[in-house]
LOLO-973871 format. One line per field, with one value per residue (C-alpha): residue number from 1; residue in three letters; y, x, z. Coordinates in Angstrom, 1 decimal. Example, Ala and Ser with C-alpha at 12.3 -4.5 7.8 and 13.67 -1.06 7.14 Angstrom:
2
pos [1;2]
code [ALA;SER]
y [-4.5;-1.1]
x [12.3;13.7]
z [7.8;7.1]
//
This chain:
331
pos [1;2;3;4;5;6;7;8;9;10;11;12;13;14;15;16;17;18;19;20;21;22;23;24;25;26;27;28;29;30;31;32;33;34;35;36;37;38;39;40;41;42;43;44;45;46;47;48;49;50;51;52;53;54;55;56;57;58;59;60;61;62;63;64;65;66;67;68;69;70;71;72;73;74;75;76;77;78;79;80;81;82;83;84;85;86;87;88;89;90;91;92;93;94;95;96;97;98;99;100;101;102;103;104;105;106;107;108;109;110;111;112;113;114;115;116;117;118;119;120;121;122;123;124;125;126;127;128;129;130;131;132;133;134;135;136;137;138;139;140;141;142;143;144;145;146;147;148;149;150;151;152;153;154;155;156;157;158;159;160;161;162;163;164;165;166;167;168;169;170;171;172;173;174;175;176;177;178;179;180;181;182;183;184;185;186;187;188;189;190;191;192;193;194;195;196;197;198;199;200;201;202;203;204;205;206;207;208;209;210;211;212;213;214;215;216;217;218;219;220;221;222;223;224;225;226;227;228;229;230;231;232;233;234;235;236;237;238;239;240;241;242;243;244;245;246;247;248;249;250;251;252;253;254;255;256;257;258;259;260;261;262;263;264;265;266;267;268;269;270;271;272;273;274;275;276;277;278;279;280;281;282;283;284;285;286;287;288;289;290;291;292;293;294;295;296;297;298;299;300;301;302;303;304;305;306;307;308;309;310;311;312;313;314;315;316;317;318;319;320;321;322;323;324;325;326;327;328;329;330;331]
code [UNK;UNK;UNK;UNK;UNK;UNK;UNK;UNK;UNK;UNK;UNK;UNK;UNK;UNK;UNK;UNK;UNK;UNK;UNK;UNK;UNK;UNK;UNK;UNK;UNK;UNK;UNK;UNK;UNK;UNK;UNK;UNK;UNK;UNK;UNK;UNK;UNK;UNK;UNK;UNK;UNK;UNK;UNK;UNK;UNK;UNK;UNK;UNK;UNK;UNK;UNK;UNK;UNK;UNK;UNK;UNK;UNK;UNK;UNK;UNK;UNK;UNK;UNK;UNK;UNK;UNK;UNK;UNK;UNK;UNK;UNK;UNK;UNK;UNK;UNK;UNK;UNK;UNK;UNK;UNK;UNK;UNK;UNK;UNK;UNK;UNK;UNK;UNK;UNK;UNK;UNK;UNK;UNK;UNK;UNK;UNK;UNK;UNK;UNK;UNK;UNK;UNK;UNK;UNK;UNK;UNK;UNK;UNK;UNK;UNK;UNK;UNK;UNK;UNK;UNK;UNK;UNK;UNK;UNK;UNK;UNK;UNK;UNK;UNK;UNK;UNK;UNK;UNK;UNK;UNK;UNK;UNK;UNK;UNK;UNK;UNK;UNK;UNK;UNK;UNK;UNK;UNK;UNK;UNK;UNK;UNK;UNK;UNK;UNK;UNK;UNK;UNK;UNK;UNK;UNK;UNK;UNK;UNK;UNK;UNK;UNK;UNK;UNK;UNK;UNK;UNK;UNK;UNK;UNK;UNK;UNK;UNK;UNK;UNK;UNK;UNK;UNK;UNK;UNK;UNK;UNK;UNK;UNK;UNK;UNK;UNK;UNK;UNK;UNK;UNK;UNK;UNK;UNK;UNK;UNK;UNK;UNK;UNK;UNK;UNK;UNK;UNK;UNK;UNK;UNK;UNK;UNK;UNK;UNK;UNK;UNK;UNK;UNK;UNK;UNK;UNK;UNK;UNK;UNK;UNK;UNK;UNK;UNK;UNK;UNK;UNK;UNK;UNK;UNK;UNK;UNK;UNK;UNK;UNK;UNK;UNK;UNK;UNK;UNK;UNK;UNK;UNK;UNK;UNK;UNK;UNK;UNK;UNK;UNK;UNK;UNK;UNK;UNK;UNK;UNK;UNK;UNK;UNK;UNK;UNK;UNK;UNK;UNK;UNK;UNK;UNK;UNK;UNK;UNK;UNK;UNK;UNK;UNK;UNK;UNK;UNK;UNK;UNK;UNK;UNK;UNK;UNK;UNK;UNK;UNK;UNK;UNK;UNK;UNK;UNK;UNK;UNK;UNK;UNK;UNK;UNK;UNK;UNK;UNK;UNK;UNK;UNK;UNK;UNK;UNK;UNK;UNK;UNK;UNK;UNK;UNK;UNK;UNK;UNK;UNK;UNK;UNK;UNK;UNK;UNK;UNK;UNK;UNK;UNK;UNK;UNK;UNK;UNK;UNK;UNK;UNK]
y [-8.9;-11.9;-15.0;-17.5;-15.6;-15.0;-18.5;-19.1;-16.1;-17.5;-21.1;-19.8;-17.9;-21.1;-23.1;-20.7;-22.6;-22.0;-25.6;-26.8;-24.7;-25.6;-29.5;-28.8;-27.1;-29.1;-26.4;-26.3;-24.3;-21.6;-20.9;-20.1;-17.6;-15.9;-15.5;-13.8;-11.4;-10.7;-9.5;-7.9;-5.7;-5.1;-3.7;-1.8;-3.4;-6.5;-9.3;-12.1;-11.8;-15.2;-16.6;-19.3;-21.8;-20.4;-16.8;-15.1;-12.4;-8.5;-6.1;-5.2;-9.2;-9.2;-6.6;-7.9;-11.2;-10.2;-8.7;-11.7;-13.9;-11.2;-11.3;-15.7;-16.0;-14.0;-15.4;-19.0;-17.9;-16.3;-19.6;-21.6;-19.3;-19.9;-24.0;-23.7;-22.0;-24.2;-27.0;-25.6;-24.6;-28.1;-30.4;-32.9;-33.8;-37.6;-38.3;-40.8;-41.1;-43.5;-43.3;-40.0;-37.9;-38.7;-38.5;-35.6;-34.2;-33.9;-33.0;-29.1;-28.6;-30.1;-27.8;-24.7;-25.2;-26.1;-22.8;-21.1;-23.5;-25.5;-27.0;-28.7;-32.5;-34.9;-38.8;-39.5;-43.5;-44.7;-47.3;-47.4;-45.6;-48.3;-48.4;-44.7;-44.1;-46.9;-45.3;-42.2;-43.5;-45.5;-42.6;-43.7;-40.6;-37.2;-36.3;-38.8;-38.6;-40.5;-41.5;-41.0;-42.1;-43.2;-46.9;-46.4;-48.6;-45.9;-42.8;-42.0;-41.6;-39.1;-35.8;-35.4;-32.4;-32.8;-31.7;-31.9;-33.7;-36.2;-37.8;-40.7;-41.0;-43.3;-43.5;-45.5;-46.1;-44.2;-44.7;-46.6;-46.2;-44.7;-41.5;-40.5;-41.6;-39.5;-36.9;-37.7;-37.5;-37.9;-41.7;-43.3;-46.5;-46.8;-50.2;-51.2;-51.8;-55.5;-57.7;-60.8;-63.5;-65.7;-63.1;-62.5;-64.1;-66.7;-65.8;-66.8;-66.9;-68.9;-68.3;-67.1;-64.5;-61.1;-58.2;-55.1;-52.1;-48.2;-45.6;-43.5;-40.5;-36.9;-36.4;-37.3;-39.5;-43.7;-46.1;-49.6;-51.4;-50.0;-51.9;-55.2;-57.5;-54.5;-55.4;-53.5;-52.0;-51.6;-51.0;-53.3;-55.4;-54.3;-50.0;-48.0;-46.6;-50.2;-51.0;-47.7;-48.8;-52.5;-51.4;-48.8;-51.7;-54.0;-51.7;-50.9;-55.2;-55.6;-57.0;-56.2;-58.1;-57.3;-58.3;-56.8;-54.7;-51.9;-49.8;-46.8;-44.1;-43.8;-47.2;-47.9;-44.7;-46.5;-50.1;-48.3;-46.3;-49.3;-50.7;-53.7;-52.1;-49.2;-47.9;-45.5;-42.9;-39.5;-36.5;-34.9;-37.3;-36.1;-32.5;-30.5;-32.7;-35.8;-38.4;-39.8;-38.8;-41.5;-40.8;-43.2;-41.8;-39.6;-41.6;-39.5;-39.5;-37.3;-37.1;-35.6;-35.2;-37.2;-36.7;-38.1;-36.5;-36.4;-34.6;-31.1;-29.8;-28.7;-25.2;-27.0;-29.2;-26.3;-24.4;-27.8;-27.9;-24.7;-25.2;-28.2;-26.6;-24.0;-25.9;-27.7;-24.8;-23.7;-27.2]
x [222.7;223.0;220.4;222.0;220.9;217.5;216.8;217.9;216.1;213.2;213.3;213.9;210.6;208.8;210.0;209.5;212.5;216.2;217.4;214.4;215.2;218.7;218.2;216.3;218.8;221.5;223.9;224.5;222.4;225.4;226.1;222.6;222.6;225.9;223.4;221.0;223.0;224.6;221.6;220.7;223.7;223.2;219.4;220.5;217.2;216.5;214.6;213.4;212.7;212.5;209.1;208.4;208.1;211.1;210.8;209.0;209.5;209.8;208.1;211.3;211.5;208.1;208.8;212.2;210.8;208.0;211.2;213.4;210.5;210.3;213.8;214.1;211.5;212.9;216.4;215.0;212.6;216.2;217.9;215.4;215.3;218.8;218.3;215.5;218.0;221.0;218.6;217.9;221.6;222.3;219.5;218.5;214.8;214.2;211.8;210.1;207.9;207.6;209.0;207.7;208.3;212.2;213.3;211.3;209.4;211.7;214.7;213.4;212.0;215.2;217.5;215.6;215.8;219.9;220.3;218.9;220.4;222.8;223.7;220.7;220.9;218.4;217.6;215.7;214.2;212.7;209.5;205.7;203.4;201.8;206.0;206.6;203.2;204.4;207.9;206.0;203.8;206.3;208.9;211.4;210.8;209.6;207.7;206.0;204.8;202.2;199.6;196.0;194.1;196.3;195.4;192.9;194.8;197.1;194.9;194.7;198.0;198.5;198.1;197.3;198.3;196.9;199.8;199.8;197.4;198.9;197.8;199.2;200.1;200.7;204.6;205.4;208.3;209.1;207.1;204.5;200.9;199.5;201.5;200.2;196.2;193.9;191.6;187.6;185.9;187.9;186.9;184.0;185.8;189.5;190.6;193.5;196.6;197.8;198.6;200.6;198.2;201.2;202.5;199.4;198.5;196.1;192.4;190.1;187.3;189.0;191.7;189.1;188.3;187.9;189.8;187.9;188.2;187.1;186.2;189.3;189.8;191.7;195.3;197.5;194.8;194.3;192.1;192.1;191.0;194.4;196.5;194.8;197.6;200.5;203.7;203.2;206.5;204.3;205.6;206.2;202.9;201.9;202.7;199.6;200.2;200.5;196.9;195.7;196.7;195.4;192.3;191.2;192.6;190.2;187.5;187.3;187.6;191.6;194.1;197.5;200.7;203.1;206.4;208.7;208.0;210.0;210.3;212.3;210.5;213.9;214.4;210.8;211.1;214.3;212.5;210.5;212.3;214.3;211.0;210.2;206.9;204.5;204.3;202.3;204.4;203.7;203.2;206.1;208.6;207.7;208.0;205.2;203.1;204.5;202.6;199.1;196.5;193.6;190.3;188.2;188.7;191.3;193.9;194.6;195.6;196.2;199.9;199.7;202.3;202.2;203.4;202.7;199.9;201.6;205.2;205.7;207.6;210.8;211.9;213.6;210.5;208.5;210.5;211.0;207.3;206.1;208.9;206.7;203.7;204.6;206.6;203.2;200.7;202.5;202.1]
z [-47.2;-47.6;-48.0;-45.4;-42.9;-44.0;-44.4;-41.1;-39.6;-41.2;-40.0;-36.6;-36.7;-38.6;-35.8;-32.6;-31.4;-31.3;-30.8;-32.8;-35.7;-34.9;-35.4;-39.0;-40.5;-39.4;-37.8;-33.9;-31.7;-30.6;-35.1;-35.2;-32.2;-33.4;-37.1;-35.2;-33.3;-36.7;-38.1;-35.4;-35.6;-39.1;-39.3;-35.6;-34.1;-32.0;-34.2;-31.4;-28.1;-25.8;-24.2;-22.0;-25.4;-27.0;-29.2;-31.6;-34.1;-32.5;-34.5;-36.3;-36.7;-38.4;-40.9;-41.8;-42.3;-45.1;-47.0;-46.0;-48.0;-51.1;-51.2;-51.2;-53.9;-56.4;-55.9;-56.1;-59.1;-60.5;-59.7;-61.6;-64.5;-65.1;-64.6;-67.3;-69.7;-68.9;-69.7;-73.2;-74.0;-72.9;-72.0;-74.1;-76.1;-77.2;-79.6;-81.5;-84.9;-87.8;-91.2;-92.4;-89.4;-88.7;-92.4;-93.4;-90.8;-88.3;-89.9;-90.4;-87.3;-85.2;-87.5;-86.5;-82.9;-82.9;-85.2;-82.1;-79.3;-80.2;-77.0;-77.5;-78.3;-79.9;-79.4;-82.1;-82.4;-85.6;-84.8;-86.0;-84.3;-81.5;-80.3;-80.3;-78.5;-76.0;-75.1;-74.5;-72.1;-70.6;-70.2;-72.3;-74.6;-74.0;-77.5;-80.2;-83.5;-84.5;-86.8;-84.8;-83.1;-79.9;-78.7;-76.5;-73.7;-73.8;-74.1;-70.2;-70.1;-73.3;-74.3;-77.7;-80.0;-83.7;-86.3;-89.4;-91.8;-94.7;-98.1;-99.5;-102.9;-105.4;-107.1;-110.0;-112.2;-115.1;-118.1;-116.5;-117.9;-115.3;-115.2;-118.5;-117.9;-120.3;-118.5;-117.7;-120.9;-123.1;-124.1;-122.5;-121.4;-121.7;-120.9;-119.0;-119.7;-120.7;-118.0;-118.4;-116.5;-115.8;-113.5;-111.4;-108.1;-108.7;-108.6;-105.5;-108.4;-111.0;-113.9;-115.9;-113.4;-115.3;-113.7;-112.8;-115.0;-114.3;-115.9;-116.8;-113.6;-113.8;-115.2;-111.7;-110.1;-109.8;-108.6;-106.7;-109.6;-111.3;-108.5;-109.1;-109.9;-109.8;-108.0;-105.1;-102.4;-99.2;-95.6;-93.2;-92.0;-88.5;-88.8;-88.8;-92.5;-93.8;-92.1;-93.9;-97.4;-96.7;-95.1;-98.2;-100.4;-99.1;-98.7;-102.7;-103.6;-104.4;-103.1;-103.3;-105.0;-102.5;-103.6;-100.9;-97.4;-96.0;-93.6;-95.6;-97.4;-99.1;-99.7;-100.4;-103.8;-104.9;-105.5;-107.5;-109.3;-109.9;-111.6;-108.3;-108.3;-107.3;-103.5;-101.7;-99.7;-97.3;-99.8;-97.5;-98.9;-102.7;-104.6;-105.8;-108.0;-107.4;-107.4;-107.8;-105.4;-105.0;-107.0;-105.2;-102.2;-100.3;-98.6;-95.8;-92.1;-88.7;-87.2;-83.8;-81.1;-77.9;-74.4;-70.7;-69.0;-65.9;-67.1;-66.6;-70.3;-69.6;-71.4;-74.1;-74.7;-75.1;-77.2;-79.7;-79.5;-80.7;-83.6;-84.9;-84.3;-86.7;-88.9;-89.6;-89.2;-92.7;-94.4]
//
C-alpha cells in the first residue's frame, strides 16, 4: 500500500473535513474523494461516513488509521536514517584549534574517520583559542579545540568536553648546556653557564645586577632562572599558550629575551634547531623524551572540545567526536 494515501486518509480524519483537508494539502476536493474510495476498495470496508460537520473515521477507519500512523513513522524514521548516513558518507565537519591541535592533534583523529568514511570532508581553520572559541559560538564552525577555560562571555553558549591534558616543554639547540645538566646531588651549587653581558637586555636594577642562579634539578628538567637572558622563540603575543609561558615566567621573577614570535610549532622547532634560541612547545609535537619538563613547577594546560549549546550533532559530528575522544583517552 502505498503512503500517499495514508497521509491523505489521515489528514482527512485530523481535519473532519473533506474540503478542509482538501485545502491543506493542496490537492482538489474531487482527487481526494477518488483517494478515499480507492482505499476503500482496497481494505473491502467503508473508512468515513459523513455527519452534519463533515466525517469521521468508521470503525474500520479507526483501525486502519492506528496502522496508517505505525506504518508513517517508521518510513519517516527509515527516511531520516538514510539522511543521517548520506550526511556522513558526504556531509562535511568544520573545525577549529590552535597550533597544537591542527598539526598534530588533529591529523590522527581526521585520518581515522576518512579511513571509515571517506566521503567525509573537513574545513579545518588554524587561530588561538579566544578565535576558534568565537567561530564556534558564532556558528561559523561546528567543533573547537581549545585551551580552557572558555571566556566566560562565551560560556552560556558552549558545551565543554575536557580532552586531553598537555605539558610544555623546553627545546634547545644542539649542544646547549642545558641538555646535559648534572643530576641533584651531585655538586652542591653548580653555577651557570657563561653569559656574554653585552648580549643581554639591560637590567631594570642596574648593569651590575647579578643574575639568579639555582640549585642544579634532575637530568631532563630546567628552571626559570636558566631562561634569564636566553634568546627565547615564543608564540605569538595574544594566544592563550603564549599567556601561559609569560604568566609562569613572571610568576618565578624572569623575563624572557624574546627574539622572534611565531605561530608554527614547526617553524617555531626549526629556529631552534637552527640555534635563534630556546622555545617551549606541546609535548605532542616531540618524541618520547624530548625535551625538558619544568622543575619549578609543571607547565601544564586543559584542551577541551567546544560546541553550541543550542545545535543538535549531526551523525557525522558524532562519529568525529567519539574518534577524538578516544584518540585522547589513550594519550
Amino acid at each position: 500500500m502505498e503512503l500517499t494515501p495514508l497521509r491523505y486518509f489521515r489528514a482527512i480524519v485530523n481535519a473532519g473535513h473533506m474540503t478542509r483537508a482538501a485545502r491543506e494539502l493542496g490537492v482538489t476536493q474531487p482527487a481526494l474523494s477518488a483517494v478515499v474510495k480507492k482505499l476503500e476498495a482496497e481494505v473491502g470496508a467503508e473508512l468515513l461516513h459523513r455527519t452534519g460537520r463533515g466525517v469521521e473515521p468508521t470503525d474500520a477507519g479507526r483501525v486502519l488509521l492506528a496502522h496508517a500512523e505505525d506504518a508513517i513513522r517508521a518510513a519517516e524514521s527509515g527516511v531520516k536514517a538514510v539522511r543521517e548516513l548520506l550526511g556522513l558518507e558526504r556531509g562535511s565537519i568544520r573545525v577549529g584549534g590552535g597550533a597544537t591541535a591542527t598539526a598534530y592533534i588533529l591529523p590522527p583523529v581526521v585520518s581515522t574517520v576518512r579511513k571509515k568514511h571517506p566521503g567525509l570532508r573537513f574545513f579545518v581553520r588554524e587561530a588561538g583559542s579566544a578565535q576558534v572559541a568565537q567561530a564556534v559560538a558564532s556558528g561559523e564552525l561546528d567543533l573547537g579545540i581549545i585551551t580552557l577555560p572558555v571566556p566566560k562571555h562565551m560560556a552560556a553558549d558552549l558545551t565543554v568536553v575536557p580532552l586531553v591534558q598537555d605539558e610544555l616543554r623546553l627545546i634547545t639547540p644542539a649542544g646547549h648546556p642545558l641538555r646535559s645538566r648534572p643530576g641533584r646531588g651531585d655538586k652542591p651549587e653548580t653555577p651557570r653557564r657563561a653569559i656574554d653581558r653585552r648580549k643581554l637586555p639591560a637590567s631594570p636594577l642596574g648593569a651590575d645586577a647579578v643574575l639568579p642562579t639555582r640549585r642544579p634539578g634532575p637530568p631532563g628538567t630546567f628552571a626559570w632562572v636558566d631562561l634569564a637572558g636566553e634568546p627565547f622563540v615564543a608564540f605569538e603575543a595574544g594566544t592563550a599558550v603564549r599567556a601561559i609561558i609569560d604568566d609562569a615566567a613572571r610568576a618565578a621573577g624572569v623575563t624572557l629575551s624574546v627574539v622572534m614570535e611565531l605561530r608554527s610549532i614547526e617553524s617555531i622547532k626549526r629556529m631552534v634547531a637552527a640555534g635563534i634560541g630556546v622555545a617551549l612547545v606541546s609535548r605532542f609535537a616531540l618524541s618520547e623524551g624530548e625535551g625538558l619538563l619544568c622543575g619549578d613547577q609543571p607547565l601544564r594546560r586543559q584542551l577541551g572540545l567546544v560546541r553550541r549549546k543550542d545545535r543538535t550533532a549531526p551523525v557525522a559530528t558524532t562519529q568525529f567526536v567519539q574518534s577524538l575522544t578516544k584518540w585522547a583517552a589513550g594519550r
